[in-house]
Every structure is written in C-alpha cells, then in structure tokens.
C-alpha positions as CSV (number, residue, x, y, z in Angstrom):
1,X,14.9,22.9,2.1
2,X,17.1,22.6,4.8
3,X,19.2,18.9,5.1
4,X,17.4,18.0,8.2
5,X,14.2,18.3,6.5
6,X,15.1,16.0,3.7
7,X,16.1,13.9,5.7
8,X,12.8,14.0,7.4
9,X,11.3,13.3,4.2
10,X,13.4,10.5,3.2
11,X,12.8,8.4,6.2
12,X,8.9,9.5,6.2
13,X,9.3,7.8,2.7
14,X,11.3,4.7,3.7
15,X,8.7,4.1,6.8
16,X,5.9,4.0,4.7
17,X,7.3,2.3,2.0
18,X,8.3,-1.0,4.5
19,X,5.2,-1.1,6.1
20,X,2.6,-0.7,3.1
21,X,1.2,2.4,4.1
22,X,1.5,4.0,1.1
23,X,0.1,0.6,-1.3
24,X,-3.5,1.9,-1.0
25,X,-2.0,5.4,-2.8
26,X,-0.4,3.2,-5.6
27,X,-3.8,1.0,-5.6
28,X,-5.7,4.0,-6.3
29,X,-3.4,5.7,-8.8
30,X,-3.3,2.6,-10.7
31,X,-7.1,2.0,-10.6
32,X,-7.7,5.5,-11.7
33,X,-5.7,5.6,-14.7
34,X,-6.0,1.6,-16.0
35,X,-9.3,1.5,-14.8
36,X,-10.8,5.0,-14.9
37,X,-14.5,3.6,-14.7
38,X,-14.3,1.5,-12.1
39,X,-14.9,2.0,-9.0
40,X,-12.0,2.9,-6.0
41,X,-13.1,0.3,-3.1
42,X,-12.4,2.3,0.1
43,X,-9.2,2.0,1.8
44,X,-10.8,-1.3,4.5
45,X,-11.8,-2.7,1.7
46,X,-9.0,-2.5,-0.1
47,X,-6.7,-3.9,3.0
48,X,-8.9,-6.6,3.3
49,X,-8.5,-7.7,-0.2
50,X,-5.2,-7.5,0.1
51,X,-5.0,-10.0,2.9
52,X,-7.1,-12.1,1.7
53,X,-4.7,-12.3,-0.7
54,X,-2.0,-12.6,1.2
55,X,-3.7,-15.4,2.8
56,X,-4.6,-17.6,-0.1
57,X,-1.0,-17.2,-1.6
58,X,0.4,-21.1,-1.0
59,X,4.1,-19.3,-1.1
60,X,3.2,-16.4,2.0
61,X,3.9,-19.8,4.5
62,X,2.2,-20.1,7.5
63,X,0.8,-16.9,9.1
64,X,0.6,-16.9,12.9
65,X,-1.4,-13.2,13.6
C-alpha cells in the first residue's frame, strides 16, 4: 500500500467519522451482536430516530435547520 493510498484511507476515515456517516455501520454492528433477534430498522429509519433524538435532548440547545 503505497503512502498516498493510506493517506486516502485515513482521511476517507476522518470524513466519515465527523460527519456520522459511518454511525448507521456501528448501529447495526451493535444491534446484531447485543441484539441478534431483533430487527435492523433500515438506514431512514434509523437517521430519523436519531434525530428525533437529537431533538428531544434538552442539552443539543436550539437547533435552527
């Protein structure tokens, strides 16, 4: 793997990592192995429960978009 490349990969990693891209991945990974009965809500579903969340957290402050 050339150093270009890994760099590549690092900021590939870094990107998706800041903007929550890859929390659905973790979400799924952690419902298949604590959970492996339930169901895996699909990924819209999964973003909206997340902002719902997000919304109905008192300590997320005022949310303008």
């Amino acid at each position: 793997m050339t150093m270009a490349s890994r760099g590549l990969r690092r900021l590939r990693w870094y990107v998706r990592e800041f903007t929550g891209e890859s929390a659905y991945e973790r979400y799924v990974a952690h419902v298949r192995e604590e959970h492996p009965a339930a169901p895996v809500p699909s990924r819209r579903a999964f973003e909206r429960m997340r902002t719902d969340r997000q919304e109905s957290d008192p300590r997320q402050g005022f949310r303008c978009c």
